[in-house]
N, C-alpha and C positions, 0 to 999 in steps of 0.2 A: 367171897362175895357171891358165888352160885348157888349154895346149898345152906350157907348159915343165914335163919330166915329174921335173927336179928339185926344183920348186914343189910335184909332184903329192906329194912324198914327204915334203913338210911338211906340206902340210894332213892326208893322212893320219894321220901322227903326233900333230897337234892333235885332229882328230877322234877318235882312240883317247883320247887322256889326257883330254879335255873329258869324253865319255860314260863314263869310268870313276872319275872328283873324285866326292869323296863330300862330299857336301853336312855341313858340321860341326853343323848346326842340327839336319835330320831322320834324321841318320847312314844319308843312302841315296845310291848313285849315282844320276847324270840319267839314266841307262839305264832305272833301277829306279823311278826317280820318280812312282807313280799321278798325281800334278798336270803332270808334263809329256805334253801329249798326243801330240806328233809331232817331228820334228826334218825341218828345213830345210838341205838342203847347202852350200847357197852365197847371199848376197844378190845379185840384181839382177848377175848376170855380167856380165861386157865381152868379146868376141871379138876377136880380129883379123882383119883382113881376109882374105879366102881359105879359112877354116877350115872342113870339111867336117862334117855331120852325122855322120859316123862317128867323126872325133877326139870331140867334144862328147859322143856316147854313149861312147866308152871314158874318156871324161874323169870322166865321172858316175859310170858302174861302179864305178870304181876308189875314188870315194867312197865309193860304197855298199859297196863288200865290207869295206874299212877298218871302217865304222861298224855293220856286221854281226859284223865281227869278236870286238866285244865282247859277245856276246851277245843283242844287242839286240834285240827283236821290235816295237819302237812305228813306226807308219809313215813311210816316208823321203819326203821332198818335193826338188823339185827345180825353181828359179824359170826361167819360160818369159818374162818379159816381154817380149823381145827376139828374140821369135819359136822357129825351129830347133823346132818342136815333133812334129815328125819325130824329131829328134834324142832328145828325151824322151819319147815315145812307146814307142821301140825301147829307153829305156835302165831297167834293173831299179829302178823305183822305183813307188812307191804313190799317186805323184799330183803335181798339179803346183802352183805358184803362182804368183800375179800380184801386180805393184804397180801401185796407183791409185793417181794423182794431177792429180785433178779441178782443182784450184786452182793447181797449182805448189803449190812448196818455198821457202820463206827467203825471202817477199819484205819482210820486215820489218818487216809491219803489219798488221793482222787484215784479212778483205773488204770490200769496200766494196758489195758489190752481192747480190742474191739468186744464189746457187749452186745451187739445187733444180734448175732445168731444166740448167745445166751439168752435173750428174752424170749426169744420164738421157742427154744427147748423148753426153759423154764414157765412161758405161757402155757405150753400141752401138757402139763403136769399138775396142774393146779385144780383145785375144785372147780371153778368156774365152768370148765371145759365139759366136768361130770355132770353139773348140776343138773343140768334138764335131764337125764335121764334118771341120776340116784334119786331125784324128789319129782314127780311129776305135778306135784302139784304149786309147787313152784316158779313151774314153767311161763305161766301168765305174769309173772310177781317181776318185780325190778330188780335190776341185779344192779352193783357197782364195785368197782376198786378203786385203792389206793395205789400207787406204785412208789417204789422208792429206789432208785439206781442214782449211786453215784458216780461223776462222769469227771472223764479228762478230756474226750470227746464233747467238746461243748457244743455240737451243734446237733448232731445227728441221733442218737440215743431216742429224744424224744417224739420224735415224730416216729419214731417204729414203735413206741410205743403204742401212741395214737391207732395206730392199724392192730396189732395184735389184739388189743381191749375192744376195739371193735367187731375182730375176728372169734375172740373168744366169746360175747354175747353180753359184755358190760354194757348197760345204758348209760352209767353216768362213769368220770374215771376224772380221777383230784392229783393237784399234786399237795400236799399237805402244809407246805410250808412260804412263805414270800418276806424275804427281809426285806424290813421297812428300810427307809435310804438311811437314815443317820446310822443303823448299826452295821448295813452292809458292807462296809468297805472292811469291816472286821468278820464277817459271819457270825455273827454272836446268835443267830437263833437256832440254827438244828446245823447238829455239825456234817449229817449225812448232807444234806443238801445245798443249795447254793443258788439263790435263785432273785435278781431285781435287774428291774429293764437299764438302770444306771450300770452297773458293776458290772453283770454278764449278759452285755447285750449281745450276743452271739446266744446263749441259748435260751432267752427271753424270747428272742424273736422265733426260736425254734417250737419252743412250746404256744406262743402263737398259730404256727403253722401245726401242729400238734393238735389244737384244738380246732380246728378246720378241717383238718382229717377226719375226727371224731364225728363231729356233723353231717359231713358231707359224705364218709360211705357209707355205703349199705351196710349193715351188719349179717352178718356171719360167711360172707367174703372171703374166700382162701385167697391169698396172691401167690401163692408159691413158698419154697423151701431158699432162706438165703443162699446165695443173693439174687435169684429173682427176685426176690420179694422187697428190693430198696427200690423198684417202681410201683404206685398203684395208685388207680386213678390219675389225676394229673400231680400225682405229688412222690417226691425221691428225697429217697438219703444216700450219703455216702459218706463211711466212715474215713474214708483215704484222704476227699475232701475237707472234712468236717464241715462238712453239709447239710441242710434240709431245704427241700424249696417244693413251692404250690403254684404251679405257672398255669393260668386259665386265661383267655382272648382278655378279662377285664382285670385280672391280678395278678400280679409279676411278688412273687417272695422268697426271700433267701435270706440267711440265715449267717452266709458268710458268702466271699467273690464267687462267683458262678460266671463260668462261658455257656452256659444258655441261653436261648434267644426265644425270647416273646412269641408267641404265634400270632398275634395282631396288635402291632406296637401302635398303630393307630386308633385300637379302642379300650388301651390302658385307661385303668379310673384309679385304681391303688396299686403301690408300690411301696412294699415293706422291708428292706436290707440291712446287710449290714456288708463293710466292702463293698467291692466294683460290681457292676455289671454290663450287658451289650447297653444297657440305656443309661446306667451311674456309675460314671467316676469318682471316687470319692475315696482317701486316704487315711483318715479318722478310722477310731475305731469302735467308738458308737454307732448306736442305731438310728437309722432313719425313717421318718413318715412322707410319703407323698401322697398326696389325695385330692382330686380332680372335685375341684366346688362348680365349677358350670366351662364351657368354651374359651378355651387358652388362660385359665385362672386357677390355679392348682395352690395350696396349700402343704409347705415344707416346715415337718419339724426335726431338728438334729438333735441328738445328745451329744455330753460330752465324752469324751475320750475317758477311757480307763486300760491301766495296766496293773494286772496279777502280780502282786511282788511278793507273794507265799502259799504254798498249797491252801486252796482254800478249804480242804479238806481235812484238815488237821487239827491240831487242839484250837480249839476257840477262846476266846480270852479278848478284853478291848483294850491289851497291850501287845497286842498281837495283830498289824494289820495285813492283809492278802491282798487288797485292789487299792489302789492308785486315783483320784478323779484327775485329768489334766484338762485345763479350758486352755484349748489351743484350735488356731486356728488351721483349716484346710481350704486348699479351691476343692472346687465341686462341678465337674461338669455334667451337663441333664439332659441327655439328647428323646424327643419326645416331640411330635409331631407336633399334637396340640398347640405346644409353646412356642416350635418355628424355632428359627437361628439367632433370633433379637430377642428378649424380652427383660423387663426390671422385676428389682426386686424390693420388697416393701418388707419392712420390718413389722411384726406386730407385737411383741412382747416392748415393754414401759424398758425401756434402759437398752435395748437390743442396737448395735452398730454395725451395718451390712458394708462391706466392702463394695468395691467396685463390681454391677454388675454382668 
């Protein structure tokens, strides 16, 4: 696909028809798409032996002019994993990408052991880390990764993520994959992964908090050598726990039970859980929304319960289930200033039956 330039003139051809499919839902092409933010030319290339940074840059061109062709102005990426960043440096694109993968791929069974210090190793070894020096000219251009760790730690893993990638100098950082609800209870999409706010809401909510990280530090941010480094800014992991949590005066989040306490319970606005905490009791084992709509009037949404009844990290098949959904009922107590020691509760979902409040 790099060097055979009869290949070159099929991918082209895809590249044009892909960027110009009009999507029949939002009647827009992926060129036109406001929800697509960039486009990727190739995953994870393979070279052959001998190949010069000057083919690899006309190899890239050629994509890029193709995918310009169509109008296009969203920014073109072009993956460096495998070094040649010379070669992509010199070739007309807007930035480059990487794949992580801290854990391996497909080994058929969730972790067995804490990963937090693995990613921070496996973060400093990577291109990313070289990039602004081996291409200077690069340095202005977007960088992003993927990550891919599979976890038995469900809650912690990704939020150190979230820090490393912004340590290392990533602007953008994907997780690649999200099973939709009908196939989730089996993981029928990517067997490394495992990832829907129903199924594993312990680390839904963490990649939440994940993505918060990501925003909210500065980039290129050292926190230290684990385990310093499970605090930073207002946000911790803890793999003993199977924790992650983002505690700021207006947002309380966790990921699973925490004995943390709030620093101004009185100017909570959001609260994202899963388990107890100093403000929610709560016994389920779904995730929770709280979110403050105006003066003693907060808005509660609960999922239901799920339990794992097979690695979900194993062969995948859809006679093969791994999660459980249970609609079962819990108390829930919500101690919260705002709402005082009395308050009702109103159902707003068509069919929804609120117990005593």
């Amino acid at each position: 696909m790099t060097t055979d330039r009869a290949a070159w003139r099929l991918q082209t051809n895809y590249l044009v028809q892909f960027l110009n499919h009009t999507n029949r839902h939002s009647g827009r092409a992926y060129k036109d798409d406001p929800a697509v933010v960039a486009f990727e030319l190739i995953n994870e290339p393979q070279y052959p032996s001998g190949i010069t940074d000057a083919q690899i840059t006309e190899y890239i061109n050629t994509l890029v002019d193709a995918l310009r062709s169509t109008g296009c102005s969203k920014p073109v990426f072009y993956n460096g994993w495998l070094g040649h960043l010379g070669a992509v440096a010199a070739a007309r694109v807007d930035g480059s990408t990487f794949g992580w993968y801290p854990s391996g791929l497909v080994a058929g069974r969730s972790l067995r052991k804490n990963f937090l210090p693995q990613v921070q190793e496996y973060g400093g070894k990577q291109p990313m880390e070289s990039l602004p020096c081996a291409t200077p000219s690069l340095r202005t251009r977007r960088r992003s990764s993927t990550s891919s760790t599979r976890r038995t730690s469900r809650a912690a893993t990704s939020t150190g993520d979230g820090s490393v990638f912004s340590h290392r100098r990533a602007q953008i950082a994907t997780q690649f994959q999200y099973d939709p609800l009908p196939l989730a209870p089996f993981n029928q999409g990517w067997q490394t992964h495992y990832l829907n706010l129903v199924c594993t809401p312990h680390k839904a909510v963490s990649f939440l908090i994940a993505a918060e990280a990501f925003r909210r530090l500065p980039r290129h941010r050292d926190y230290g050598r684990y385990p310093a480094s499970n605090r930073f800014g207002p946000f911790r992991v803890s793999y003993e726990e199977d924790l992650s949590e983002m505690i700021t005066e207006a947002e309380f989040l966790y990921s699973n039970t925490t004995r943390s306490e709030p620093p101004a319970p009185d100017q909570i606005e959001r609260i994202v859980g899963c388990g107890s905490s100093p403000v929610v009791t709560y016994a389920g084992t779904g995730a929770y929304f709280l979110e403050r709509l105006g003066r003693g009037m907060w808005r509660l949404e609960v999922y239901p319960d799920v339990v794992w009844v097979s690695d979900p990290h194993g062969a995948n098949r859809l006679d093969r289930e791994v999660a459980r959904i249970l609609w079962r009922q819990w108390p829930m107590e919500i101690r919260l200033k705002d709402l005082g020691l009395e308050f009702t509760v109103e159902a707003l979902n068509q069919g929804t039956r609120i117990g005593q409040p």
